[in-house]
C-alpha positions in Angstrom: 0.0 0.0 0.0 3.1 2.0 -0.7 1.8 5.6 -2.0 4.3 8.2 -3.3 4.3 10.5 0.1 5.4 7.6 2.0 8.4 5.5 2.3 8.6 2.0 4.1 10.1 1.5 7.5 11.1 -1.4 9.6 10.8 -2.1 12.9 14.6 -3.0 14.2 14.1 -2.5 18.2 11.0 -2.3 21.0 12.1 -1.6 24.4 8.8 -1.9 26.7 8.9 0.6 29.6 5.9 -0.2 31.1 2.7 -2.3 30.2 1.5 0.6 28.5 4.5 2.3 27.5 7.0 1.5 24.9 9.9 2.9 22.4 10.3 1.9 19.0 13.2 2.1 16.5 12.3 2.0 12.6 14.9 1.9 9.9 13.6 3.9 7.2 14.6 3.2 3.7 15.0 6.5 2.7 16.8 8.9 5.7 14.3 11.2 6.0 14.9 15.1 6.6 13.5 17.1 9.6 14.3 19.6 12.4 14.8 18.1 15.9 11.6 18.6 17.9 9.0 18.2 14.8 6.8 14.5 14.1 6.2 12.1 11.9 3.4 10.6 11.0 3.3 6.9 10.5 0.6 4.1 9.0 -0.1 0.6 9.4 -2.3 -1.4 6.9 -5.4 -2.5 8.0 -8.1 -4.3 6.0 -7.3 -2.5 3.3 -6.9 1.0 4.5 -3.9 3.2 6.1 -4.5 3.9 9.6 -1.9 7.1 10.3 -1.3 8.9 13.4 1.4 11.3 14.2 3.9 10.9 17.0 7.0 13.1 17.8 10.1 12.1 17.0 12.5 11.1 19.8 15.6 10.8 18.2 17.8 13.1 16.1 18.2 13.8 12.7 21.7 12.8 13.0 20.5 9.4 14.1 20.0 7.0 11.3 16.9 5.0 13.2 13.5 7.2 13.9 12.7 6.4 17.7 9.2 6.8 18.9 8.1 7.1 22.8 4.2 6.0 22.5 1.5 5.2 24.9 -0.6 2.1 24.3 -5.1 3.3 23.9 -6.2 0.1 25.4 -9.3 -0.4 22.6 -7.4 2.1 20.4 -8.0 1.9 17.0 -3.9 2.3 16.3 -1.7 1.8 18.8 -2.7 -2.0 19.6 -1.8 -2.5 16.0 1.6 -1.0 16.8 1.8 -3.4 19.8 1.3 -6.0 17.7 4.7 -5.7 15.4 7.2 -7.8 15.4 10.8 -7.6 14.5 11.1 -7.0 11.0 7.6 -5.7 10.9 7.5 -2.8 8.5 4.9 0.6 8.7 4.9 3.3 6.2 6.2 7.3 6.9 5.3 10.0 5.4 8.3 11.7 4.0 7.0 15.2 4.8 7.9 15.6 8.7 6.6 18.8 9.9 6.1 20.8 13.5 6.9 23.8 15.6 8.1 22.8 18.4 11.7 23.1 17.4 14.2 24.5 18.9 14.5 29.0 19.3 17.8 29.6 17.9 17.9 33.7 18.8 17.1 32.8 22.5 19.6 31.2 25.2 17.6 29.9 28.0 15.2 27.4 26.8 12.7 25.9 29.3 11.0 22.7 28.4 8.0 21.0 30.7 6.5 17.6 29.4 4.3 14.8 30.7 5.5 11.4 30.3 5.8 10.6 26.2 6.1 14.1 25.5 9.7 14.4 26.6 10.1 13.1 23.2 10.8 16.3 21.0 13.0 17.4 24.1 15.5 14.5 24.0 15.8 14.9 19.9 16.6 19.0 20.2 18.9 17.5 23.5 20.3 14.4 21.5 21.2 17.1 18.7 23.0 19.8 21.0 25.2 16.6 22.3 25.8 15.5 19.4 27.0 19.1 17.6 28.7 20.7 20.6 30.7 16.8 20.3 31.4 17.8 16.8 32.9 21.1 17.9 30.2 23.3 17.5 30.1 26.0 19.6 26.8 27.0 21.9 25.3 28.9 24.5 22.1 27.3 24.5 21.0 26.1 28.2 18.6 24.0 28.8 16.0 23.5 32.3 13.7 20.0 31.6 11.6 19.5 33.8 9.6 15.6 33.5 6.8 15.1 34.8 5.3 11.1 35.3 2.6 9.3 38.1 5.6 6.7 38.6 9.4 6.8 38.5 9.4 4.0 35.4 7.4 6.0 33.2 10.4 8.2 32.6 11.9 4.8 30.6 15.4 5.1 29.7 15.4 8.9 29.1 15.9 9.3 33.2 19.4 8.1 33.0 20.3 9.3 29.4 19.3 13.0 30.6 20.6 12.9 33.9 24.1 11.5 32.2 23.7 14.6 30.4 23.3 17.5 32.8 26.6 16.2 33.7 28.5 18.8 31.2 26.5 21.5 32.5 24.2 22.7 29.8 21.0 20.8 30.9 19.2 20.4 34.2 17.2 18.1 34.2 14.5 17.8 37.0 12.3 14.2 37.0 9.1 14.7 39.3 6.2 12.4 40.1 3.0 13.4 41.3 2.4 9.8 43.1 5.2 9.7 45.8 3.5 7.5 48.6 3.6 4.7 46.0 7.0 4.8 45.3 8.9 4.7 48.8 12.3 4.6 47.5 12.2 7.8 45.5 14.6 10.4 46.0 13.6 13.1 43.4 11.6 15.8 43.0 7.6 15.5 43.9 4.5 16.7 42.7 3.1 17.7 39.2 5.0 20.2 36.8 3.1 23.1 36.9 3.6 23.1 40.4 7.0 23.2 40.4 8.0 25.0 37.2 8.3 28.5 39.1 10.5 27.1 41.4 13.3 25.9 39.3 13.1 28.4 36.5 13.4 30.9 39.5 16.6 28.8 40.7 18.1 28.9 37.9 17.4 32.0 37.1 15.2 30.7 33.7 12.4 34.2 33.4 10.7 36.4 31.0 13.8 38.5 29.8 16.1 35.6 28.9 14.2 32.6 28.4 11.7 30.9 26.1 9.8 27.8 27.0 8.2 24.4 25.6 5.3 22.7 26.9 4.3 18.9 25.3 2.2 16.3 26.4 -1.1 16.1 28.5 -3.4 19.2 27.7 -4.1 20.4 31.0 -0.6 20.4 32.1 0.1 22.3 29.0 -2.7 24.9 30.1 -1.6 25.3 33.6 2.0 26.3 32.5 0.8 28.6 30.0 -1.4 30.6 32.4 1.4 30.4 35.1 3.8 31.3 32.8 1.9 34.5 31.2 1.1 35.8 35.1 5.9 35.8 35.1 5.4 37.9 32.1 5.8 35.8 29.4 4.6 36.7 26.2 2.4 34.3 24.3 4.9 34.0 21.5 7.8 32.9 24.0 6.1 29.8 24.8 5.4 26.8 22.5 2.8 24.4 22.7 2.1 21.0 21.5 -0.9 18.4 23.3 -1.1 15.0 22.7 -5.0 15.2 22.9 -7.5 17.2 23.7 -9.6 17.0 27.3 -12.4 16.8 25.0 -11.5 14.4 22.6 -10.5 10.5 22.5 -6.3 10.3 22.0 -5.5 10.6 17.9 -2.9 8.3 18.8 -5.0 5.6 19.5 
């Protein structure tokens, strides 16, 4: 069901995070080009027709694999179809990768707030500072992340891969989950991210004249930043916004 727009990919990794969390790697047959922090959106055959949904691409365009971060609908239309690839498994891609939640280049300070999955556009633009600044390239980007999950193994492997890299001193990275009592053993920060957004970016000294941010993931997060954000005096075109779904609305990624 190949159809000029698209281009074949296949499935060479899945690394399950949870029951209802996983990351998958694709090869795609033709490298395709995109700015770290935009999406792709991929389809899966289904009794004849193409089921697409977009997801945000985790790794960077430096990276020859696409990773994807995605949470499993239970009943979804989609994404049980995408639990139900194997190794070798191949989906189709539109070659036209779009999105705006890329990286401001004029700005230094760049806060980023996601829920769960949508750390994914953050660890692509992080993944492609790393990767550059190993290359030689000079910047004065820094970076505050702060992660918000329910549980501690929702962050997947992107806890340790961005702690490992606020070791060189260009990313703070600040994990919080809003379910502490469950987890008894956890050191880390608590509660949800709009609740502690002021705190850090105040810490760091992250604010209206020096800073833009980024919000991804679960809608109301995304709308609690915003308005706490706009009372510090940010304008609305210093923060970027991207929801997974709306409150309203069943998940598209289904």
């Amino acid at each position: 069901m190949a159809k000029a727009d698209h281009c074949s990919a296949e499935l060479i990794d899945r690394r399950d995070v949870s029951g209802s969390l996983a990351i998958f790697r694709f090869l795609v047959a033709e490298q395709p080009a995109f700015t770290a922090g935009q999406f792709a959106t991929i389809g899966i055959a289904a009794d004849g027709d193409l089921l697409e949904r977009p997801y945000s691409i985790v790794s960077s365009p430096y990276e020859r694999f696409l990773e994807l971060f995605v949470e499993l609908v239970p009943g979804g239309v989609f994404t049980p179809r995408l639990w139900e690839l194997k190794s070798g498994s191949t989906i189709l891609i539109r070659r036209r990768i779009v999105g705006q939640l890329t990286l401001c280049p004029a700005v230094n300070c760049h806060l980023m707030l996601a829920t769960v999955t949508g750390v994914a556009p953050f660890v692509s633009i992080l993944r492609t500072q790393q990767i550059e600044r190993a290359r030689g390239a000079e910047s004065k980007h820094q970076f505050l992340v702060i992660h918000g999950a329910s549980h501690s193994a929702d962050f997947g492997p992107y806890l340790s891969e961005l702690e490992e890299l606020s070791h060189a001193g260009w990313l703070r990275y600040i994990p919080t989950i809003s379910r502490p009592w469950e987890e008894a053993n956890w050191k880390g920060e608590t509660g949800r991210v709009e609740g502690i957004v002021r705190k850090h970016a105040d810490q760091l000294g992250f604010d209206h004249s020096n800073s833009v941010a980024y919000a991804c993931g679960h809608p109301q997060m995304v709308a609690n930043v915003k308005d706490i954000l706009e009372r510090a005096r940010f304008l609305k075109d210093q923060i970027s916004e991207e929801e997974y779904f709306t409150l309203h609305d069943s998940p598209p990624h289904e």
